[in-house]
C-alpha positions as CSV (number, residue, x, y, z in Angstrom):
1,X,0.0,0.0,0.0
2,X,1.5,3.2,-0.8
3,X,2.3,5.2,2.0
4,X,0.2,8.6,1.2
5,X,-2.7,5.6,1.0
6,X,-1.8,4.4,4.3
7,X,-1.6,7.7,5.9
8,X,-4.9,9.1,5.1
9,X,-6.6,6.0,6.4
10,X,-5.1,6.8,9.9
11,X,-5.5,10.1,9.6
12,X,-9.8,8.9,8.9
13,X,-9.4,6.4,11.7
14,X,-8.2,9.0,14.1
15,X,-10.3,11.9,13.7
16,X,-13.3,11.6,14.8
17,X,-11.6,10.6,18.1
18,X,-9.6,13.7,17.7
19,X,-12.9,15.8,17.3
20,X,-14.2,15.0,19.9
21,X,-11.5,15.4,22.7
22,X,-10.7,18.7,21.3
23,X,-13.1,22.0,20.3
24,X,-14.3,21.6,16.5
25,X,-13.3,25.4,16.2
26,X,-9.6,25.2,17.6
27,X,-9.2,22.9,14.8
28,X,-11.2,24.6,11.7
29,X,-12.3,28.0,13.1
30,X,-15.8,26.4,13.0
31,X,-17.9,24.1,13.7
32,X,-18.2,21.6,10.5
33,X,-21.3,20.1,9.7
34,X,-21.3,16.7,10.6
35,X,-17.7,16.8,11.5
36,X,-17.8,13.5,12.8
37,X,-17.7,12.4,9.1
38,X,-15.6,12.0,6.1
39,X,-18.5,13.1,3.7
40,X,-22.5,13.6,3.9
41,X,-25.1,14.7,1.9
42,X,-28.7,16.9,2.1
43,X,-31.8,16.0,0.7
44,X,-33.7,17.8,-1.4
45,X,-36.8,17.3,1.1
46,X,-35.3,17.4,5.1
47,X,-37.4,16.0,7.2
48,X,-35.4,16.9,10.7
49,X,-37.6,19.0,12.6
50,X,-40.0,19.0,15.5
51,X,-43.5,20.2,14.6
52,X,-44.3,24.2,13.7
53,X,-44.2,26.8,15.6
54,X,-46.7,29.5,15.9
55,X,-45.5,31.4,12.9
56,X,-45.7,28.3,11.1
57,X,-42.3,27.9,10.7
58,X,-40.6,24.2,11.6
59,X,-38.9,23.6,15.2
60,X,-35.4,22.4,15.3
61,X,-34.9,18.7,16.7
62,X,-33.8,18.8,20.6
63,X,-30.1,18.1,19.6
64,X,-29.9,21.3,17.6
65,X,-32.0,23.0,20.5
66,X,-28.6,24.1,22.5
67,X,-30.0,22.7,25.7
68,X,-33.6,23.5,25.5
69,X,-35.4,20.0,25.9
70,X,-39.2,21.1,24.7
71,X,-40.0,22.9,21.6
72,X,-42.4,25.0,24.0
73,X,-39.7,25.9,26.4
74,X,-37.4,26.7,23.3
75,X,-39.9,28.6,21.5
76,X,-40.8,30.5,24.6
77,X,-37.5,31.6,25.4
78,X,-37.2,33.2,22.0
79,X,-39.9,34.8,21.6
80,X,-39.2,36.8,25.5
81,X,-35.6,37.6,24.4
82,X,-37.1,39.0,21.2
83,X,-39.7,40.8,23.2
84,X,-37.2,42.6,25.1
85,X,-34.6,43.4,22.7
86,X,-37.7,45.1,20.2
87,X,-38.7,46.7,23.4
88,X,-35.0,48.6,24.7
89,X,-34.3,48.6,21.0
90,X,-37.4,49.1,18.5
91,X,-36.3,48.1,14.4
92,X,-38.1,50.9,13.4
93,X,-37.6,51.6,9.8
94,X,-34.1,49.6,9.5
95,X,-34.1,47.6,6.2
96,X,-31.6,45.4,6.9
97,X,-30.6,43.3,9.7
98,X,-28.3,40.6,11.0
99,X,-28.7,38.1,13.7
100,X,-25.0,37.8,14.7
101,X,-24.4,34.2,16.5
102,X,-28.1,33.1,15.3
103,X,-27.6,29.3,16.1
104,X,-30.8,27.4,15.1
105,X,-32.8,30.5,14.8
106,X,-33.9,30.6,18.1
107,X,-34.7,34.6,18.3
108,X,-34.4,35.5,14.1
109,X,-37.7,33.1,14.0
110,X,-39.8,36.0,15.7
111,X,-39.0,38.4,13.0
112,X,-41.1,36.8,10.4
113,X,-43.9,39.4,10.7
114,X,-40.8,41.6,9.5
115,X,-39.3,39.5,7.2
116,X,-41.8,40.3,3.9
117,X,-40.2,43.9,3.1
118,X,-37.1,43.7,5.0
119,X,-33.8,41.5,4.2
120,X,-32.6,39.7,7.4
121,X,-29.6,37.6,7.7
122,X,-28.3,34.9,10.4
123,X,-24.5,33.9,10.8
124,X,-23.1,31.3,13.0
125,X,-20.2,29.4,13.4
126,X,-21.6,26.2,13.9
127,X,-22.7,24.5,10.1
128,X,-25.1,21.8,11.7
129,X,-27.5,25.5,12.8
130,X,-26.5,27.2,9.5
131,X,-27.6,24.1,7.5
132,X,-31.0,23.5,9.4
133,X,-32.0,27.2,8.9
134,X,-30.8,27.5,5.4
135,X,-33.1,24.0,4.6
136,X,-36.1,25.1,7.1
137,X,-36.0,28.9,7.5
138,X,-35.2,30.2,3.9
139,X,-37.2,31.8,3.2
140,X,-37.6,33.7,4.6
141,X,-34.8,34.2,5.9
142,X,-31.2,34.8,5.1
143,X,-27.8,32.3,6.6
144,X,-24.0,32.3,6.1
145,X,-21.7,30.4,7.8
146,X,-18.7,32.6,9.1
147,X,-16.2,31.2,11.3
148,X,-13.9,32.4,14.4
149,X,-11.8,35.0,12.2
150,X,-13.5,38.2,12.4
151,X,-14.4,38.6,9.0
152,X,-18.7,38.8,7.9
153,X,-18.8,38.8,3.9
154,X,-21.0,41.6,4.0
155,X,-20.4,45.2,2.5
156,X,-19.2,48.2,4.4
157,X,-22.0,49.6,6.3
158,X,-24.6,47.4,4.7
159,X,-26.8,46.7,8.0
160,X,-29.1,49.1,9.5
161,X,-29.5,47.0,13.3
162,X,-27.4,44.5,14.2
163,X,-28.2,41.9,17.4
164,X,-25.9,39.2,19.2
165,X,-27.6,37.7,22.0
166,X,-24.8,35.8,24.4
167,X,-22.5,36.1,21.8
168,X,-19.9,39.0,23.7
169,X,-20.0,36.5,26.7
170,X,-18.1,34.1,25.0
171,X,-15.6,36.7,22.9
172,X,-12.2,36.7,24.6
173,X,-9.4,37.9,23.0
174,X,-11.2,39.0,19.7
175,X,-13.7,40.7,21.2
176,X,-12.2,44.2,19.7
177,X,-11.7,42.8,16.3
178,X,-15.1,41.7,16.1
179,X,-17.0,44.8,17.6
180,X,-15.0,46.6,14.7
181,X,-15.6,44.0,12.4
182,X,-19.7,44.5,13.4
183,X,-19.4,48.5,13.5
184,X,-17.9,48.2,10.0
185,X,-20.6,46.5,8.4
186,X,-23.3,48.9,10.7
187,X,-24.4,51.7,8.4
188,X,-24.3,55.3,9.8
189,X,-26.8,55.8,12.9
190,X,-27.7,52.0,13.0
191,X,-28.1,50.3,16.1
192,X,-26.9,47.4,17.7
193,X,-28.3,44.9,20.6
194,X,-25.9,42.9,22.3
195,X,-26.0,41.0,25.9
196,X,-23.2,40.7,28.2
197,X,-21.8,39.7,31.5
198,X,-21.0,42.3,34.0
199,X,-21.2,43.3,37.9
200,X,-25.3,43.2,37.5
201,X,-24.8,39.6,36.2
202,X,-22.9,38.7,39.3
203,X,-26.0,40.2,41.4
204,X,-28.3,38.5,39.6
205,X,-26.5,35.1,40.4
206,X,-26.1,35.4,43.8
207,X,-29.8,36.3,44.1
208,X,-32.1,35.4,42.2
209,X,-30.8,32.9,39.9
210,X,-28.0,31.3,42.5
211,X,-29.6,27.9,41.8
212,X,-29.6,28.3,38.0
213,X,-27.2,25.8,36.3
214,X,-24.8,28.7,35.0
215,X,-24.4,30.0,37.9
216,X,-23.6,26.6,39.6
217,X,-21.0,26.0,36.7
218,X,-19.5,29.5,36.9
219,X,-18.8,29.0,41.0
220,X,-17.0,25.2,40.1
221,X,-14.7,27.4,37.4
222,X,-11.1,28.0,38.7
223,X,-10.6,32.0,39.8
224,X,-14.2,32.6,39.6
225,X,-14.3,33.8,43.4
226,X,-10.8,35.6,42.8
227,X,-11.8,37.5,39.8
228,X,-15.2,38.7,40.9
229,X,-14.0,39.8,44.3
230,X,-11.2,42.3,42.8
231,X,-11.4,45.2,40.8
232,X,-11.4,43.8,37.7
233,X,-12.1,45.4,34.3
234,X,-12.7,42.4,32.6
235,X,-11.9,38.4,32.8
236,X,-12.4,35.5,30.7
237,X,-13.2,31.9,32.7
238,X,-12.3,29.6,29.7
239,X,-10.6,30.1,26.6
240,X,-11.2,31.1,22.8
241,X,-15.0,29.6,22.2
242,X,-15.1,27.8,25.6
243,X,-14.5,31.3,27.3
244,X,-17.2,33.1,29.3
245,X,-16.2,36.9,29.7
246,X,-17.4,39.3,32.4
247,X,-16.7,42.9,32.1
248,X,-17.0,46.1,35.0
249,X,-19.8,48.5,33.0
250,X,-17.3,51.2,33.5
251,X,-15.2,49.5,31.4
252,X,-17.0,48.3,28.8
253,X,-18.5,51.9,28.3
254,X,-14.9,53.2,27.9
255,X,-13.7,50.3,25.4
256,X,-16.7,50.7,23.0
257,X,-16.3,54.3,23.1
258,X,-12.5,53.7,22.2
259,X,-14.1,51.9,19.4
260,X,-16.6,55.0,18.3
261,X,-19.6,53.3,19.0
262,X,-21.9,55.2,21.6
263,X,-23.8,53.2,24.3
264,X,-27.5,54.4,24.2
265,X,-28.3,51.8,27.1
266,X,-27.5,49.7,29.3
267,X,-29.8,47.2,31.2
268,X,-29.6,44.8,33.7
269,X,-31.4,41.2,33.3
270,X,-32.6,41.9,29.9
271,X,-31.4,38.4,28.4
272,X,-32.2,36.4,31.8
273,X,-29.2,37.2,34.0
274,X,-27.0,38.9,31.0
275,X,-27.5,42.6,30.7
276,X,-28.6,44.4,27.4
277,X,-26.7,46.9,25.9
278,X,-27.8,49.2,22.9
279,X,-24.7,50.9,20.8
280,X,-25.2,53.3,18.0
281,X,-22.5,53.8,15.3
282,X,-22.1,58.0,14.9
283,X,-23.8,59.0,11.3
């Protein structure tokens, strides 16, 4: 057997162990669709979903449900983060918009009302969500996959509002390249929604939702107790996509407006425990 032969049957045999032990995106910058596999196919007709929602669009199957185990509790979840964004942060007469970290369409679903005279666009790094909304959701909707880089192929200034639920709170050391990369693409007095951790987050844990999972997992995470009782500006439990980033408001105000992005808002518990914040890109 020829050795290149020989070699790329290992290199088969191996991966999908290799997959697993180590993040999809550390090894591709994103999340490949079926990357257990050496090849795959769609068919014309995909029959992977879970009933219709309300707005008669399908319902992801659970595994592509990011945790949420009923298509009610999923759908629910949605549509109150949507509520609440729309309210802090009305669309008004934007044309254009972009669900930034859309996953399986989770939130971009409850825009359909909009979708008939406006274009709207979903980008994730993982391909299993951008495959199952580009076969169940367009139309009439819009997806790309994009991957860790910070690069959207979109034109300069092309979107009028631009919203990343718990996508910030996972953005460590890229975080600046990809606030520029979304103020570039934000057209002149467009706005933008996005959710993070900060000091109000840590309230809300130790109160409220002290017994929710995340906040179980955050107080099991190494320097967790460290971090939050110093004066920190911002820290990062967990690296690259595994990271979960906290910033000081203080701070955050002062790095987006290093940035030239003004904050309009910013509210506590508007995304569950994550606070919403509303920037505006200067006309």
């Amino acid at each position: 057997m020829p050795l290149h032969s020989f070699l790329r049957k290992v290199v088969l045999a191996v991966r999908p162990l290799f997959v697993k032990i180590m993040p999809q995106t550390d090894l591709y910058g994103y999340s490949p669709y079926r990357g257990y596999a050496d090849s795959y196919c769609l068919p014309r007709h995909p029959d992977d979903f879970d009933g219709h929602g309300p707005q008669g669009l399908p319902v992801p199957p659970e595994w592509l449900r990011f945790g949420y185990r009923t298509s009610e509790g999923y759908l629910q979840s949605g549509q109150k983060d949507m509520a609440a964004m729309l309210e802090t942060c009305p669309i008004d007469n934007a044309r254009r918009i972009l669900d930034f970290g859309c996953g399986s369409g989770r939130m971009i679903r409850w825009l359909k009302d909009y979708a008939a005279d406006r274009e709207i666009w979903g980008t994730d790094i993982n391909a299993d969500y951008v495959t199952w909304c580009q076969q169940h959701l367009s139309p009439p909707f819009h997806f790309a996959l994009t991957t860790t880089l910070p690069h959207l192929p979109f034109e300069d200034r092309y979107f009028d509002y631009i919203y990343a639920g718990s996508v910030f709170t996972h953005l460590d050391d890229l975080a600046t390249a990809w606030m520029l990369e979304l103020r570039r693409i934000l057209a002149p007095g467009g706005r933008m929604y996005i959710t993070i951790h900060d000091e109000n987050t840590l309230t809300l844990l130790s109160n409220e939702y002290k017994d929710h999972p995340s906040a179980r997992a955050f107080r099991q995470r190494e320097n967790f107790d460290a971090y939050t009782q110093c004066d920190f500006g911002m820290f990062s439990l967990g690296r690259r996509t595994n990271s979960q980033v906290f910033y000081n408001s203080e701070y955050f105000r002062k790095w987006v407006a290093s940035l030239n992005l003004k904050v309009i808002s910013i509210t506590p518990g508007m995304y569950r425990y994550q606070t919403g914040v509303v920037l505006q890109r200067p006309d």
